[in-house]
C-alpha positions as CSV (number, residue, x, y, z in Angstrom):
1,X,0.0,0.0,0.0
2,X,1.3,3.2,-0.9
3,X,1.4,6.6,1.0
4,X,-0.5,9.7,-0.5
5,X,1.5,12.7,-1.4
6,X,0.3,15.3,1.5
7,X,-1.9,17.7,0.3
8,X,-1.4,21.3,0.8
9,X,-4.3,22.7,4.0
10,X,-7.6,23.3,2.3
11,X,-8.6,27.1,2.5
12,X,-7.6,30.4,0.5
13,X,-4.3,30.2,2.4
14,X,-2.9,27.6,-0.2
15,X,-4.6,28.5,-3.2
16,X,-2.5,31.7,-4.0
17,X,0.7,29.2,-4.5
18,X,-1.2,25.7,-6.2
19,X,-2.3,28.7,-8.2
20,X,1.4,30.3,-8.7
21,X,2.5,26.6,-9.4
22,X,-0.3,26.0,-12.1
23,X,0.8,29.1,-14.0
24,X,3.7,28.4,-13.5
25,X,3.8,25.2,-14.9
26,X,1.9,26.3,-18.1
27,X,-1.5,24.5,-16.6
28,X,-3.6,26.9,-17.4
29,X,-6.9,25.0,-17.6
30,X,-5.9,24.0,-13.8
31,X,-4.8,27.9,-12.7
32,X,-8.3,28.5,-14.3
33,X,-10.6,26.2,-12.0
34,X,-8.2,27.5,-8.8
35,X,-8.7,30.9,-9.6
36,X,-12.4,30.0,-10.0
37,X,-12.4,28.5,-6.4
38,X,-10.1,31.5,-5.2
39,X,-13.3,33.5,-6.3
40,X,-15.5,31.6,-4.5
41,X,-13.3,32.2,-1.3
42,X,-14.0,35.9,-2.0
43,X,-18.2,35.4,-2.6
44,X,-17.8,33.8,0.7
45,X,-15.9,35.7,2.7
46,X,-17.8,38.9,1.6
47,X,-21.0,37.5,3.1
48,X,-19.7,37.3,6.4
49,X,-18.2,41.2,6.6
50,X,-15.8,43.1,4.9
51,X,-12.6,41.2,3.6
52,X,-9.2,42.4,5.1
53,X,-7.1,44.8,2.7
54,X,-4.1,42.5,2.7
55,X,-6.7,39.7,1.3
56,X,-7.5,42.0,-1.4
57,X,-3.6,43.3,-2.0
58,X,-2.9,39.8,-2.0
59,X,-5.5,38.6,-5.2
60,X,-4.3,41.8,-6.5
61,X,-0.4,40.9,-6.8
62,X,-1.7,37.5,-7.8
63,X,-3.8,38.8,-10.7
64,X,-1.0,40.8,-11.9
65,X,1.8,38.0,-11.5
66,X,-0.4,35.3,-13.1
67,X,-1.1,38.1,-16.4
68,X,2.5,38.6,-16.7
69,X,3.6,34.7,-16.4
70,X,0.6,34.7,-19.2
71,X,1.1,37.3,-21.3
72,X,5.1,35.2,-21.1
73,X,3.7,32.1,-22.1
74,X,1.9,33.5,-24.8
75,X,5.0,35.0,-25.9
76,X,7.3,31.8,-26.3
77,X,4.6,30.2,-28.1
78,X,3.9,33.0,-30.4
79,X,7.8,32.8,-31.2
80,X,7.8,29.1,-31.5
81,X,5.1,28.8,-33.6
82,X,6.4,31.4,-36.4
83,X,10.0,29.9,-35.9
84,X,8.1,26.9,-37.3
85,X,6.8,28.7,-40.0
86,X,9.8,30.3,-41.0
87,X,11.3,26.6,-41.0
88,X,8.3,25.3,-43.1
89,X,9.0,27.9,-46.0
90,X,12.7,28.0,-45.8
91,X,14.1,24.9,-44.3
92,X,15.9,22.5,-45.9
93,X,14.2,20.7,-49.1
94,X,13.4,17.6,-48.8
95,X,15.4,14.8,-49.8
96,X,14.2,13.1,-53.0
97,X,14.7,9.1,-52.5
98,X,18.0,8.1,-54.0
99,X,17.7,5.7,-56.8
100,X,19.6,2.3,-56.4
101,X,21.4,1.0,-59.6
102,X,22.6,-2.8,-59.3
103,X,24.7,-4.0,-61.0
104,X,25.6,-7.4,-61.1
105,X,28.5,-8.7,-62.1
């Protein structure tokens, strides 16, 4: 029998870094669903009084740190894809299949 991984504590307290480590991973279908859940910590929270400014600073740096790692990601990809391009028009012909002659003596 094999031991779970431990999980990081459930609450907004450990969503800011799965969420960092999402991004930063280039999961962005999973940073998606946390921020979604981060939200939700929000909706919550704002039911039960006013949320504390260093809450809101907090999802602020996060917002602008996962746009950035984004706006990155987006980036490399865009560069990839139109060096792959450039390789498709310009690279190297392709070979033609050699012809064999036999010859038998």
């Amino acid at each position: 029998m094999s031991e779970a991984a431990p999980r990081e504590p459930p609450g907004p307290g450990g969503l800011p870094q799965r969420i960092r480590k999402a991004v930063a991973s280039g999961e962005f279908p999973k940073a998606r669903l946390l921020w979604e859940e981060y939200g939700e910590t929000f909706r919550t929270g704002r039911l039960r009084g006013p949320l504390p400014l260093g809450r809101l600073a907090e999802a602020r740096e996060l917002a602008r740190w996962t746009r950035m790692a984004a706006l990155s990601a987006r980036a490399h990809a865009q560069a990839r894809l139109n060096q792959i391009a450039v390789a498709q028009k310009y690279g190297c012909p392709q070979e033609q299949p050699r012809t064999r002659i036999m010859a038998r003596f």
